[in-house]
Every structure is written in structure tokens, then in C-alpha cells.
N, C-alpha and C positions, 0 to 999 in steps of 0.2 A: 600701510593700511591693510593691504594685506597678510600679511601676518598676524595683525591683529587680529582680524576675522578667523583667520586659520585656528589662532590660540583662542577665541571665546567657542569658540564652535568644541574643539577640542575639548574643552573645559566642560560645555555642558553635555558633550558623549559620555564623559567620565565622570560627573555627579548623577546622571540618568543610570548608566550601570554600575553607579555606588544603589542606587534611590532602587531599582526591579533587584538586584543582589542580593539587599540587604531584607527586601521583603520576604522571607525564606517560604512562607506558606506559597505565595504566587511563584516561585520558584518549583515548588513542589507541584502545584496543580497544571504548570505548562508541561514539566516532565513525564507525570502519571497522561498526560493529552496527548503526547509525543510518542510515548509509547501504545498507547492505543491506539491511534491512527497507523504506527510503522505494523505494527502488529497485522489492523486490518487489509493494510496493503499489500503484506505479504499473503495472507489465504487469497486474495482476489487473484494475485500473479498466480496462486499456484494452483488454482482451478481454471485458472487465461491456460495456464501452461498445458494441464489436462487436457482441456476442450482442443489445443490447437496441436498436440500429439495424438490427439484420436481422431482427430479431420484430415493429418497425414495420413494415418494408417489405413484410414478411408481410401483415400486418392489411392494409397500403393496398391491397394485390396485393388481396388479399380481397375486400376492400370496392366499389374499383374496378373488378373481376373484369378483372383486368390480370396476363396470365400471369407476365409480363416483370420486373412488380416483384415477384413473389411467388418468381420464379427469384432477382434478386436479393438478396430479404432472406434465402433459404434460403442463400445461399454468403457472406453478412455474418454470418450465425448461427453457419455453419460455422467461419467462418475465428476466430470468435470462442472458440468452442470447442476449437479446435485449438489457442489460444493459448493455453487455459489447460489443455490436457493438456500443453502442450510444458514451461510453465514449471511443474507438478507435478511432473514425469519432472524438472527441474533439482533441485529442490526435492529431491527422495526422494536421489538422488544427492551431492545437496551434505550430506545430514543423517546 
């Protein structure tokens, strides 16, 4: 009895990815989705990445009492920042 189950279950995984496969348009609009999403996730990291390289740079300025690096983790913070209003403001416009 169990195998039976095993082999209908089986059977209808495999006409389900015959049935979304062979729809090639819904193929096509998960992939163009797929990519837009990995896309956005990557500017988010890499203004995360910014912000949290210029809040070190902050600390070491700190710590060191080093003007110089505390100028520049406040314009790595910045730029970080900036990068994630720019791609918000895409975001609200794209939605």
C-alpha cells in the first residue's frame, strides 16, 4: 500500500512538472520575477555592505581618535544610505 502511494504521488509530481513546464509563457514570467528579485537583493546587500563598512570605519576613527577615518566611514555610511533610498524611490515607482 505503500508503494502505491509512493508511485501515485510520484506520478502526479511528474505530470505537475510536465503541466508548469510545458506552460513556457508562466516559465518565462517566474524567471524574468526570479531575476528581479536576486537583482534587488543584491543592491540592498551591497548598500547593507556600505552602511556597515562605514559604521566600522566610524568605530576605528573613534577608537583611534583618527579624524580622517571617522570622515571616511561617515561618507561610506552615507553613500550607503543613499543607495538604499535610490533603489526605494525605484522600488515605489516600479510598484
Amino acid at each position: 500500500m505503500k508503494n502505491v502511494l509512493l508511485g501515485l504521488s510520484l506520478a502526479a509530481n511528474v505530470a505537475l512538472g510536465y503541466v508548469v513546464l510545458k506552460d513556457t509563457d508562466a516559465l518565462e514570467d517566474l524567471t524574468e520575477k526570479f531575476d528581479e528579485l536576486s537583482g534587488k537583493a543584491a543592491e540592498k546587500f551591497d548598500s547593507f555592505t556600505d552602511e556597515a563598512e562605514g559604521k566600522a570605519k566610524q568605530i576605528e576613527g573613534a577608537l583611534t581618535d583618527d579624524p580622517k577615518a571617522k570622515l571616511e566611514g561617515d561618507l561610506e555610511s552615507g553613500k550607503g544610505a543613499v543607495k538604499e533610498k535610490v533603489q526605494d524611490a525605484k522600488d515605489a515607482l516600479t510598484d
